[in-house]
C-alpha positions as CSV (number, residue, x, y, z in Angstrom):
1,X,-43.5,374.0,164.5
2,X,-43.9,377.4,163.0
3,X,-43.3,380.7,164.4
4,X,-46.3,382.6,164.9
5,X,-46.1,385.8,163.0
6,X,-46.1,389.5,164.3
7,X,-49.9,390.0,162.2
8,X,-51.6,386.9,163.8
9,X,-49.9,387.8,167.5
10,X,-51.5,391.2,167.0
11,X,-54.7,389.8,166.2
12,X,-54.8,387.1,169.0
13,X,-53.7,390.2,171.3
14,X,-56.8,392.3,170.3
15,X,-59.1,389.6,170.4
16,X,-58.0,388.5,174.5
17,X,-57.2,391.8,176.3
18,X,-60.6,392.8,175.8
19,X,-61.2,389.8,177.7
20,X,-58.4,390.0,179.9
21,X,-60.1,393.2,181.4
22,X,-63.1,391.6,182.0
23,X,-61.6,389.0,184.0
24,X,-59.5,391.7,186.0
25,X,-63.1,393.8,187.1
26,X,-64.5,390.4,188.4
27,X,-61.5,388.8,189.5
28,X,-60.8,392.1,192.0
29,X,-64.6,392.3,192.9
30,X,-64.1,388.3,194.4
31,X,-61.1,389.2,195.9
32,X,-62.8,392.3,198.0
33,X,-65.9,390.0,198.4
34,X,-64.1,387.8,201.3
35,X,-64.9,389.7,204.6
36,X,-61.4,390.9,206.7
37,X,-62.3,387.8,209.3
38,X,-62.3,385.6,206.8
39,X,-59.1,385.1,204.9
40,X,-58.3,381.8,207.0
41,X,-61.8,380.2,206.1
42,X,-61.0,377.0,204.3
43,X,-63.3,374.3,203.1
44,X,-61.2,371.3,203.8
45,X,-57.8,370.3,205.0
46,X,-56.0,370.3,202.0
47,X,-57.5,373.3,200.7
48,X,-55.6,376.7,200.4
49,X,-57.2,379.9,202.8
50,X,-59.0,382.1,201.1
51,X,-56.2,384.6,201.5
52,X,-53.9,382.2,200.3
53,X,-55.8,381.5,196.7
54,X,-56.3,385.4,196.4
55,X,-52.8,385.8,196.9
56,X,-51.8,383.0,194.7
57,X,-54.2,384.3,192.0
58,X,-53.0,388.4,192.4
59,X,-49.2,387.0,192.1
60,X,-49.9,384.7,188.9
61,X,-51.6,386.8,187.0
62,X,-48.6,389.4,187.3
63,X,-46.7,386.5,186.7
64,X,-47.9,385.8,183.8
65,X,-47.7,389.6,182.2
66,X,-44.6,390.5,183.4
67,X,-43.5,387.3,181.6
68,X,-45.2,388.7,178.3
69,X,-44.1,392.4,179.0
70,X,-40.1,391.8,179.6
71,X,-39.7,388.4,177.3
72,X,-39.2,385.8,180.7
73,X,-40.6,384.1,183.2
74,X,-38.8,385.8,186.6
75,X,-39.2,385.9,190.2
76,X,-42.9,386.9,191.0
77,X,-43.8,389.9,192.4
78,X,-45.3,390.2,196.1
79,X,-48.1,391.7,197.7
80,X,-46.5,394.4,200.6
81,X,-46.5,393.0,204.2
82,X,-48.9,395.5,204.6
83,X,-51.8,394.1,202.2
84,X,-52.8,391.5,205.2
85,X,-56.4,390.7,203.8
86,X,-58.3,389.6,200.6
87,X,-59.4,393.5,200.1
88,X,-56.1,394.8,200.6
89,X,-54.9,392.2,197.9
90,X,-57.7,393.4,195.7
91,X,-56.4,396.5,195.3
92,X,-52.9,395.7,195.2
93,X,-53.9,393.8,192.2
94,X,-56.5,396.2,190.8
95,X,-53.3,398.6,191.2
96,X,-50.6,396.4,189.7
97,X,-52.6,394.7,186.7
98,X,-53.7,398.7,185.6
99,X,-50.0,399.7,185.5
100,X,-49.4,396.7,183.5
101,X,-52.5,396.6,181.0
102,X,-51.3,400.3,180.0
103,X,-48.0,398.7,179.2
104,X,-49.0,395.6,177.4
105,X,-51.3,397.9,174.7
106,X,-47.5,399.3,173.9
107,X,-46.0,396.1,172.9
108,X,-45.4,395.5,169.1
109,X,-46.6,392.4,167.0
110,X,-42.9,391.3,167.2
111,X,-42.7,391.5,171.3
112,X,-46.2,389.6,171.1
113,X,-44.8,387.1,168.7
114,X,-41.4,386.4,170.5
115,X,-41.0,382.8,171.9
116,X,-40.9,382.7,175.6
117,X,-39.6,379.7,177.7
118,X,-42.3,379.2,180.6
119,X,-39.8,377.6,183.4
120,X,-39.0,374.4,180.9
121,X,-42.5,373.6,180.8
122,X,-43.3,375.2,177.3
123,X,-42.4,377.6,174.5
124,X,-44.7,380.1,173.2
125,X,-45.5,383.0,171.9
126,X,-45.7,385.8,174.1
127,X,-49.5,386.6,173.5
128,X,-50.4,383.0,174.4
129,X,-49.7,383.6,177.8
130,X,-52.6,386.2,178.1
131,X,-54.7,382.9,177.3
132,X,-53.3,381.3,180.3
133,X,-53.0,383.7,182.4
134,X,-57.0,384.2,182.1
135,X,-57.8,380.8,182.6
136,X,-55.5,380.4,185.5
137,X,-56.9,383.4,186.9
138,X,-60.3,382.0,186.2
139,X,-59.9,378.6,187.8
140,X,-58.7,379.9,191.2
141,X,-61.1,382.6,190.8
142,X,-63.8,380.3,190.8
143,X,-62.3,378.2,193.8
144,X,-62.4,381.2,196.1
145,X,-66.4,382.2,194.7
146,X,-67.1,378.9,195.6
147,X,-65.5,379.6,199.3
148,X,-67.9,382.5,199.7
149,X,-70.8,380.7,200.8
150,X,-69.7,378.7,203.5
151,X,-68.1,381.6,205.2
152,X,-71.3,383.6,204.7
153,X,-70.1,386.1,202.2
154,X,-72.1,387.3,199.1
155,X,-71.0,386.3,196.2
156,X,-70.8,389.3,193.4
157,X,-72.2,388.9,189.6
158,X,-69.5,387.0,188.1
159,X,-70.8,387.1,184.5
160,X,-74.3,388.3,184.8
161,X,-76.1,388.3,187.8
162,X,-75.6,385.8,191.7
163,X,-78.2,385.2,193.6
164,X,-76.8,387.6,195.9
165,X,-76.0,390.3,192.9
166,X,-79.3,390.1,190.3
167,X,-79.7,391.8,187.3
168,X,-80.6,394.2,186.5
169,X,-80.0,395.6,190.2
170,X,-83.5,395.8,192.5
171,X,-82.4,399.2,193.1
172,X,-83.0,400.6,189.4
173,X,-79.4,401.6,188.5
174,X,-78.0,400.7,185.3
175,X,-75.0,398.2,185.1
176,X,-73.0,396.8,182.2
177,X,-72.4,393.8,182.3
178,X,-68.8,392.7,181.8
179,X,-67.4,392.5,177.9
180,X,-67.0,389.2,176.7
């Protein structure tokens, strides 16, 4: 297999953290969307709470760019004790994924490029762990939208508008939707 090279990390890197951001704003506004009461509401048995998934999905993602930012896959990083509902795990990850985002723009074609060993499960380049980490992000993202409903909570715009968030907003004000 060949190496991917510093150039074509650099230009996979500028083509998904535009995205990566994107993900973040919505990701954080479904996290705050589950109401305090609510963080035990699950729709089935087997299913994880939704504090558990926003947990899971504020952990990975960190995961994931700490993995990219220091050239391994380590222990993850936990919310405090303190950060006891879906809100106060949104902003522990709106916090935690700003800090790193202003690292990651630092990091060289060569970091990007470097081969990374993801638990024994693969070997890739750094940057193709920003792919992952948005789709992963994504996935549970969309299991804990979908939980929303059936506790009664609105569901945000996720891309453009929810039946709950139209757009453009009723109320006149101007919104950008997310870059894609």
């Amino acid at each position: 297999m060949t190496r991917m090279r510093p150039d074509e990390a650099q230009f996979l890197f500028r083509f998904l953290l535009p995205q990566l951001r994107s993900e973040q704003a919505v990701t954080a506004s479904i996290l705050a969307a589950v109401p305090g009461e609510a963080g035990d509401y699950r729709p089935g048995p087997k299913a994880m709470s939704a504090f558990e998934v926003a947990r899971h999905i504020a952990i990975c993602e960190l995961w994931f760019l700490d993995a990219i930012l220091y050239g391994q896959f380590d222990e993850e990083e936990r919310p405090p004790a303190s950060a006891a509902t879906c809100a106060e795990i949104a902003g522990w990850y709106a916090e935690n994924t700003g800090r790193r985002m202003a690292l990651l723009e630092r990091l060289s074609g060569d970091q990007l490029a470097r081969e990374i060993d993801s638990i024994g499960l693969r070997n890739a380049p750094a940057v193709a762990y920003l792919n992952i980490a948005i789709r992963h992000t994504v996935h549970h993202r969309g299991q804990l939208s979908a939980y929303l409903r059936g506790m009664g909570a609105r569901v945000p715009a996720i891309y453009v508008e929810s039946a709950d968030e139209p757009f453009p907003p009723e109320d006149g004000s101007i919104v950008t939707p997310p870059a894609f």
